[in-house]
Kinemage of the C-alpha trace (Angstrom):
@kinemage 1
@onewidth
@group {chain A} dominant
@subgroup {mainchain}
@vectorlist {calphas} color= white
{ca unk a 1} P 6.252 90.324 40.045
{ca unk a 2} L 6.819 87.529 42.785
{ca unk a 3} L 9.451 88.595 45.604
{ca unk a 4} L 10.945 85.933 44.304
{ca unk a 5} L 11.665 87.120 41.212
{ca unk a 6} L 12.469 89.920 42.032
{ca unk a 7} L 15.174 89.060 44.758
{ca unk a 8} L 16.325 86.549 41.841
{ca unk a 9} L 16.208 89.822 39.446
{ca unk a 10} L 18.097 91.692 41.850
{ca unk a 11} L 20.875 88.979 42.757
{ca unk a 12} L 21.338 88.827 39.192
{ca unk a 13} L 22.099 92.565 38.525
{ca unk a 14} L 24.718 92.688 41.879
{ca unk a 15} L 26.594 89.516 40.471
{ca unk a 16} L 26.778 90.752 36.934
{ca unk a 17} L 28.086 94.283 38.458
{ca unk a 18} L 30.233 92.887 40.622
{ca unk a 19} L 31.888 91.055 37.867
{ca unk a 20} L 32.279 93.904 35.944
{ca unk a 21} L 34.069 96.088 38.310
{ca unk a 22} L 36.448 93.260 39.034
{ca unk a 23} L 37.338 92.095 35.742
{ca unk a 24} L 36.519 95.029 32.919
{ca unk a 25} L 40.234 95.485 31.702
{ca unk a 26} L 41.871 94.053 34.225
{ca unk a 27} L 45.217 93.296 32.572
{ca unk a 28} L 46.186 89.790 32.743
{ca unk a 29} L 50.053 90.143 34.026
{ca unk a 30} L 49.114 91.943 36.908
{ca unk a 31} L 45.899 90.352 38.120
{ca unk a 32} L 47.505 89.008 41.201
{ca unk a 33} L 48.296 92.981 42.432
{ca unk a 34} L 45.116 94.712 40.920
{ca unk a 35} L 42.247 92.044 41.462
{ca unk a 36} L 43.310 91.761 45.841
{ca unk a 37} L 42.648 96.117 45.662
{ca unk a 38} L 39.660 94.974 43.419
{ca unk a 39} L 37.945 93.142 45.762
{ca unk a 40} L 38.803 95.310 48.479
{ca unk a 41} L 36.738 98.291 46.808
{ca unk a 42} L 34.181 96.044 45.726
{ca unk a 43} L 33.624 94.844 49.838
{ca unk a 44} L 33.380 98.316 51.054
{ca unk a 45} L 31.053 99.261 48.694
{ca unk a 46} L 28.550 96.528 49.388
{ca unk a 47} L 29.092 96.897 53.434
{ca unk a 48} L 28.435 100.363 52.777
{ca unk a 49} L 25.376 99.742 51.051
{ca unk a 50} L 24.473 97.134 52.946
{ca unk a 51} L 24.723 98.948 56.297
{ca unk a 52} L 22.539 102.715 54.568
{ca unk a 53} L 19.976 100.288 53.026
{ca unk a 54} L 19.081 98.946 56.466
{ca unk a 55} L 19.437 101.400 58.610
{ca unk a 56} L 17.152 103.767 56.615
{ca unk a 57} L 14.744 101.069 56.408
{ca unk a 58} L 14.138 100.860 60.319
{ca unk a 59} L 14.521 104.371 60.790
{ca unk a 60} L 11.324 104.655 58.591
{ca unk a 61} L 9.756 101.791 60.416
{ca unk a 62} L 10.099 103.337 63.902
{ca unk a 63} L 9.570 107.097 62.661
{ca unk a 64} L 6.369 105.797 60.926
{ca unk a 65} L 7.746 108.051 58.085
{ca unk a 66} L 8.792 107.493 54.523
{ca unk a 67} L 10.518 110.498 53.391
{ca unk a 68} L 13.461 110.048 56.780
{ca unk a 69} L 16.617 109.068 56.847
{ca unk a 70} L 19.478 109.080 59.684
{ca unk a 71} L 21.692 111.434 57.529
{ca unk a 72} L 19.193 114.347 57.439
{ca unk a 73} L 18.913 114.430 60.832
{ca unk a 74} L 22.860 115.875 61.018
{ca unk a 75} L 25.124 112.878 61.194
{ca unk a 76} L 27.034 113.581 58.245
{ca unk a 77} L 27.775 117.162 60.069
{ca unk a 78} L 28.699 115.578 62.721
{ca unk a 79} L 31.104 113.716 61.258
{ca unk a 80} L 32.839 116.426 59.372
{ca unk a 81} L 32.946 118.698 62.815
{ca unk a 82} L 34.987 115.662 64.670
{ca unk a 83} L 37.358 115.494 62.089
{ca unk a 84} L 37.645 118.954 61.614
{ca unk a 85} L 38.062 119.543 65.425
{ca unk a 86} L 40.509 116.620 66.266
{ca unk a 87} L 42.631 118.286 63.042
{ca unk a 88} L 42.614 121.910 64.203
{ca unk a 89} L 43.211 120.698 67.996
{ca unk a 90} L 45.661 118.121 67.606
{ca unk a 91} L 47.184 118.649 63.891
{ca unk a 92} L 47.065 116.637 60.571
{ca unk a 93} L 49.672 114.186 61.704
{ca unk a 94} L 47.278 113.750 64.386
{ca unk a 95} L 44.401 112.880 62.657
{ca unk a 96} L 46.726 110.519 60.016
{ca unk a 97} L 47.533 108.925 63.212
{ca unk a 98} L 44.112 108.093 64.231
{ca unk a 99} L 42.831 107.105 60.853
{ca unk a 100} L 42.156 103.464 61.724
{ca unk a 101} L 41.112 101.928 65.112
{ca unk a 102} L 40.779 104.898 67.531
{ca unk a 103} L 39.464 107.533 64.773
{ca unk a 104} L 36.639 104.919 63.847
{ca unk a 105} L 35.804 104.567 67.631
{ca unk a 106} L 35.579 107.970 68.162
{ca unk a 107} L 33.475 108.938 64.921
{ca unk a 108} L 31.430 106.087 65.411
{ca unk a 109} L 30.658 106.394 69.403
{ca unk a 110} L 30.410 110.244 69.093
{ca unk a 111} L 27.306 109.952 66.467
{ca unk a 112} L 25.508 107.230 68.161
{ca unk a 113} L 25.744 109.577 71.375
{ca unk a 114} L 24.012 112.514 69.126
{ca unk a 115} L 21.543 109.966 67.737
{ca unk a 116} L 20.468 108.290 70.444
{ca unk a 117} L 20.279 112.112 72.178
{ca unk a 118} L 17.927 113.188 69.226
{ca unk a 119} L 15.982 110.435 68.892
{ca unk a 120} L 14.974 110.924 72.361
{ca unk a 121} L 12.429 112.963 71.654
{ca unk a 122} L 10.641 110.781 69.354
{ca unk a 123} L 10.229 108.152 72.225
{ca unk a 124} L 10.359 110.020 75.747
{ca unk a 125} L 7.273 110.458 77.729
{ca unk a 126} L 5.810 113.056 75.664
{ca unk a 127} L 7.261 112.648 72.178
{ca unk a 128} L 7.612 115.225 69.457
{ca unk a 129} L 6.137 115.196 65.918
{ca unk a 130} L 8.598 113.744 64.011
{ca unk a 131} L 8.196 116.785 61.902
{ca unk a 132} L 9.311 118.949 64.707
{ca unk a 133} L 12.657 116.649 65.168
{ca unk a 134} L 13.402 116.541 61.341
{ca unk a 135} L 13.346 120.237 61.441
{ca unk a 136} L 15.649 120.121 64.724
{ca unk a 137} L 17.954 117.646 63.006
{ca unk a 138} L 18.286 119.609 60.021
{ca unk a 139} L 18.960 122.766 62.564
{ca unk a 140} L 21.621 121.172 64.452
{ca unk a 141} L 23.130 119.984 60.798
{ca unk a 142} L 23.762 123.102 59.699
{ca unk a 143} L 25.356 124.415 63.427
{ca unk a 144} L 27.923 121.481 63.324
{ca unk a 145} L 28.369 122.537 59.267
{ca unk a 146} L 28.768 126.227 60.250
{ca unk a 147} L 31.365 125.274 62.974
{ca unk a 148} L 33.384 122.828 60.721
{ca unk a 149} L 33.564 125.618 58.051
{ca unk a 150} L 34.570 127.759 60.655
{ca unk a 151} L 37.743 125.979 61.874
{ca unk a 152} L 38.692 124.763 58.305
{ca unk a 153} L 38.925 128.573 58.047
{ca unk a 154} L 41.510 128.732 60.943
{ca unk a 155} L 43.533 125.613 59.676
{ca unk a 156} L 46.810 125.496 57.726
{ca unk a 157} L 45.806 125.558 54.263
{ca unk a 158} L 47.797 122.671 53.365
{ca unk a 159} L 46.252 120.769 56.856
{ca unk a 160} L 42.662 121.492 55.016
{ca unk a 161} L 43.262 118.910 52.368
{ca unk a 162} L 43.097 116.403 54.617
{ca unk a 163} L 39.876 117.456 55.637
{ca unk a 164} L 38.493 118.127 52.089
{ca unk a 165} L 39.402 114.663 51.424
{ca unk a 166} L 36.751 113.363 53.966
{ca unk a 167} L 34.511 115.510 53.050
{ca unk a 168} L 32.815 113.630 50.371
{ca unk a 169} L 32.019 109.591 50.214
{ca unk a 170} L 35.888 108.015 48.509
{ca unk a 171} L 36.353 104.323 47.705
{ca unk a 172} L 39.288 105.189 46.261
{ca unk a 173} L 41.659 104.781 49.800
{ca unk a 174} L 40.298 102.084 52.008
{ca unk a 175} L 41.219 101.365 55.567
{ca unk a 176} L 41.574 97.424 55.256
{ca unk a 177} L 41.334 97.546 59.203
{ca unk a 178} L 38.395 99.789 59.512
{ca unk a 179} L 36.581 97.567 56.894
{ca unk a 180} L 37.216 93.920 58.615
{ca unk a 181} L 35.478 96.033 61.821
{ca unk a 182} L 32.438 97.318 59.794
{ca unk a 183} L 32.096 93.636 57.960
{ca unk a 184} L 31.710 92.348 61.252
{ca unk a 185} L 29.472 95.075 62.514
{ca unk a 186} L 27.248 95.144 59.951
{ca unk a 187} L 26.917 91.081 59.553
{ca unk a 188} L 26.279 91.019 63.337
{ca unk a 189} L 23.177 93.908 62.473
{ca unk a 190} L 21.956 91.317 59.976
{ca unk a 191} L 22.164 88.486 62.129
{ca unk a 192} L 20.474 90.266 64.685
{ca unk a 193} L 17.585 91.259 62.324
{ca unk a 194} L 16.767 87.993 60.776
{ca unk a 195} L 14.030 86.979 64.079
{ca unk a 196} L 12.699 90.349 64.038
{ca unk a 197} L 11.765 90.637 60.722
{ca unk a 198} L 7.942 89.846 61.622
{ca unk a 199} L 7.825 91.838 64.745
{ca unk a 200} L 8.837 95.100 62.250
{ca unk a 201} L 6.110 94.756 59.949
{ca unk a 202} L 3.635 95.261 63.059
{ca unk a 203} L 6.168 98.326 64.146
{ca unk a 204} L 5.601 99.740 61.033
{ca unk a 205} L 1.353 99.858 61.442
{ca unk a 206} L 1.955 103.068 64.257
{ca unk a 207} L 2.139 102.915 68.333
{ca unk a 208} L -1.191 102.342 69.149
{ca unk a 209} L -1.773 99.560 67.390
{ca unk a 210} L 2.004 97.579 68.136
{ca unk a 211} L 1.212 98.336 71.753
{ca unk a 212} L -2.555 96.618 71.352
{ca unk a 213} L -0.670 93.319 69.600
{ca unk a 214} L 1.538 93.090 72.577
{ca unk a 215} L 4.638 94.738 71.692
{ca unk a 216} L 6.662 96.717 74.133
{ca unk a 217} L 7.430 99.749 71.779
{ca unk a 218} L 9.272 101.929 73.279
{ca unk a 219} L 11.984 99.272 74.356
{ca unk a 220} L 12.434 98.102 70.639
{ca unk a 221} L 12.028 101.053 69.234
{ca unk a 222} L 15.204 102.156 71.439
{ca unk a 223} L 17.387 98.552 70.508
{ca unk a 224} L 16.344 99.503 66.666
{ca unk a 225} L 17.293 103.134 67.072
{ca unk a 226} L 20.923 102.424 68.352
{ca unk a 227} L 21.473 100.069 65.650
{ca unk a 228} L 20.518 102.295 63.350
{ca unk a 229} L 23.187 105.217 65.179
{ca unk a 230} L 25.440 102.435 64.581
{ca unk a 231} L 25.251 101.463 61.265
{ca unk a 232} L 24.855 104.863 60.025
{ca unk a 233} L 27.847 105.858 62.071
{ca unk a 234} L 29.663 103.016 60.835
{ca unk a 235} L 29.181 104.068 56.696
{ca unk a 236} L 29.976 107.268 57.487
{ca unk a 237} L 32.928 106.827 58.957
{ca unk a 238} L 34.125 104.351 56.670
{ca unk a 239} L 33.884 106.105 53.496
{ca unk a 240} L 32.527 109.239 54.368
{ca unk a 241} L 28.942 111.088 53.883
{ca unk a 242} L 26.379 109.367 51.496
{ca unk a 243} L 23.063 111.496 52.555
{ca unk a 244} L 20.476 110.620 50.335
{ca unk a 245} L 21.365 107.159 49.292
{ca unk a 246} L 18.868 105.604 51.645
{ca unk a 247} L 15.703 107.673 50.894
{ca unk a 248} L 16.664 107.094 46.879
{ca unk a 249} L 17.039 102.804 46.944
{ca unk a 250} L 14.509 102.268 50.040
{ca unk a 251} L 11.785 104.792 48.170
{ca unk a 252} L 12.697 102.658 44.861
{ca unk a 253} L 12.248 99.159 46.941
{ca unk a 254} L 8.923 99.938 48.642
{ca unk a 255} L 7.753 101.226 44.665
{ca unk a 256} L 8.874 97.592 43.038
{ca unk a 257} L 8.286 95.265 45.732
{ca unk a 258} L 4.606 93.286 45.410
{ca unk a 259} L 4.553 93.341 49.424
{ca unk a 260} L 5.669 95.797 52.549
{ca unk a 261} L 6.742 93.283 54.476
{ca unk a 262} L 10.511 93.504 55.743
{ca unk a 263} L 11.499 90.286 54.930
{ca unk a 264} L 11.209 91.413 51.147
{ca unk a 265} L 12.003 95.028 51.705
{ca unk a 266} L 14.910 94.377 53.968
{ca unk a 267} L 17.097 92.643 51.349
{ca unk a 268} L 15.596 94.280 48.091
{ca unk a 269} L 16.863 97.590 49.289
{ca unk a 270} L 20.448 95.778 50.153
{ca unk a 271} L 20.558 94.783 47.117
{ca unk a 272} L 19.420 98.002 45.153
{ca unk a 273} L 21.953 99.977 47.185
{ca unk a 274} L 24.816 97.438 46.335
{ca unk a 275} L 23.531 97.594 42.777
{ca unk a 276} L 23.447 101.494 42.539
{ca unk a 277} L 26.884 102.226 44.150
{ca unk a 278} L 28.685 99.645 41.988
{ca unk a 279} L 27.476 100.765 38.927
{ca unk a 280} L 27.707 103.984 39.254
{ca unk a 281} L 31.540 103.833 40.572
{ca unk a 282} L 32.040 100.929 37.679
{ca unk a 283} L 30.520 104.077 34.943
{ca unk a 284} L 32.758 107.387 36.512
{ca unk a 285} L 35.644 104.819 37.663
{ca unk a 286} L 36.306 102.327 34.447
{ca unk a 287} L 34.281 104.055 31.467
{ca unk a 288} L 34.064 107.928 31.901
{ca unk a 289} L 37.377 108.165 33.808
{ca unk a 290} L 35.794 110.459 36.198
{ca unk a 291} L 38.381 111.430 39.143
{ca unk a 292} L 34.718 113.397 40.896
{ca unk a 293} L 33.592 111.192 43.726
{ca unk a 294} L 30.293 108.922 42.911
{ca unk a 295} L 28.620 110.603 46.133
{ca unk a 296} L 28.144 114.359 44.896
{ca unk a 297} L 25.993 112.750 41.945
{ca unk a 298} L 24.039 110.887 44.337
{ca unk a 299} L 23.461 113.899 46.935
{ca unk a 300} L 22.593 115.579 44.147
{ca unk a 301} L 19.609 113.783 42.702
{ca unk a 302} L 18.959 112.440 46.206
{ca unk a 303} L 18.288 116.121 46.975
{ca unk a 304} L 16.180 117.015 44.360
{ca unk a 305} L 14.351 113.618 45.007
{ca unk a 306} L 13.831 114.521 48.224
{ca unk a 307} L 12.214 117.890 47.737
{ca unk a 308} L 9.420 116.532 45.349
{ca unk a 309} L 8.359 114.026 47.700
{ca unk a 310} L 8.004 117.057 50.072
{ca unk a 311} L 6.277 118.803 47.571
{ca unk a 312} L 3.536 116.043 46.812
{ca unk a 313} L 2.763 115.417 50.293
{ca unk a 314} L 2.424 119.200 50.779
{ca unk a 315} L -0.197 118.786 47.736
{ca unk a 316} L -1.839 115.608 48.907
């Protein structure tokens, strides 16, 4: 198949989705009230998309690795321990307080600290195997998991349902605020992209041999790496924890594109993302009435997805 085609394919599927999750029974007399929340829904689940799609794609690209992805490494821990913390600190009315401008700055600037902090030690002067910082990722995951479970222990029961409700990826309450400031974020990422798109495909052949074409590697790597801490930060704290939606819709792009090259791979696993996340809320949301949020279904075969890749390149 052409990458034509298969962008053509692709674009296709996302409008047809789209359409369906706006207008499957959307009752005529109240269009003008349901359609605006609609479409509201509809952006955050693309910008979401949008913004794991890419920034799993260059994490690959600079990790030389096809099985990462930013959330392993502990984000998603990271971001329940801040809430958690700022909640058992400060108090639920607190945290309701912060839930738009300042809580997003925090979450977001927070994360991109840890990231840039771990992903240190994939670029400094003598780099670790990027085995040896996937397993330190995962480490530091489950200390900032252990610690959030500890406080939520030490809460007000009643205070904890705030937290449980952040606990997994929800569409179903969007900060209109918060997603104007990740539209913007995540079209400036794009924008940003769109000269290096060439200069990525040599990234992705190893060090050696982007420092021998003239590349200064260690300096892009580091731009690439924050905007990855950014965008990742920036999903996260939108809508919560999505962990393995990356690895599942990049590993599914680089299998059905014709070429590795990022100008195709780039948008194809936008648009699988957008494609995935919409139907699957449009299936539990309009069709099986499913109140159970779209993201435990996606961790879940994520996960599983995740360990057989593991287990054939242990066999290979």
């Amino acid at each position: 198949m052409k990458p034509r085609t298969l962008l053509l394919i692709l674009t296709a599927l996302f409008i047809i989705s789209a359409g369906c999750f706006l207008f499957w029974g959307l009752p005529v007399q109240a269009m003008g009230f349901i359609l605006p929340r609609r479409v509201i829904k509809v952006t955050a689940l693309c910008v979401t998309a949008v913004s794991i799609a890419i920034s799993t794609t260059l994490f690959q690209t600079v990790s030389a690795n096809t099985i990462l992805t930013p959330s392993i490494l502990g984000l998603d821990s990271l971001y329940l321990l801040i809430q958690t913390l700022v909640m058992f600190l400060f108090g639920a009315q607190t945290l309701v307080i912060m839930s738009r401008i300042s809580d997003f700055l925090l979450s977001v600037g927070l994360m991109v600290l840890f990231s840039l902090a771990l992903f240190s030690l994939l670029l400094g002067k003598r780099p670790m195997a990027v085995t040896t910082v996937l397993f330190l990722g995962m480490i530091v995951g489950q200390l900032f998991g252990a610690l959030s479970s500890f406080f939520q222990l030490l809460i007000d029961p009643n205070e904890f349902l705030t937290i449980q409700a952040r606990m997994f990826a929800s569409f179903n309450t969007i900060n209109t605020s918060l997603l104007l400031v990740s539209t913007l974020i995540v079209a400036f990422a794009c924008l940003l992209l769109i000269p290096l798109v060439d200069t990525l495909d040599v990234l992705a052949m190893g060090r050696e041999m982007a420092i021998n074409l003239g590349i200064d590697h260690r300096r892009l790597s580091r731009w690439l790496l924050i905007g990855v801490s950014i965008l990742t930060a920036v999903a996260t704290a939108l809508v919560g924890p999505i962990t393995f939606l990356g690895l599942l819709v990049v590993s599914l792009a680089r299998q059905i594109s014709p070429t590795f090259r990022h100008r195709i791979i780039l948008p194809v696993s936008a648009l699988l993302a957008m494609v995935t996340l919409l139907i699957g809320q449009f299936i539990f949301e309009r069709i099986l009435h499913f109140s159970t949020p779209i993201s435990i279904i996606i961790n879940f075969v994520g996960g599983i997805y995740f360990l057989s890749l593991l287990i054939k390149r242990r066999r290979i």
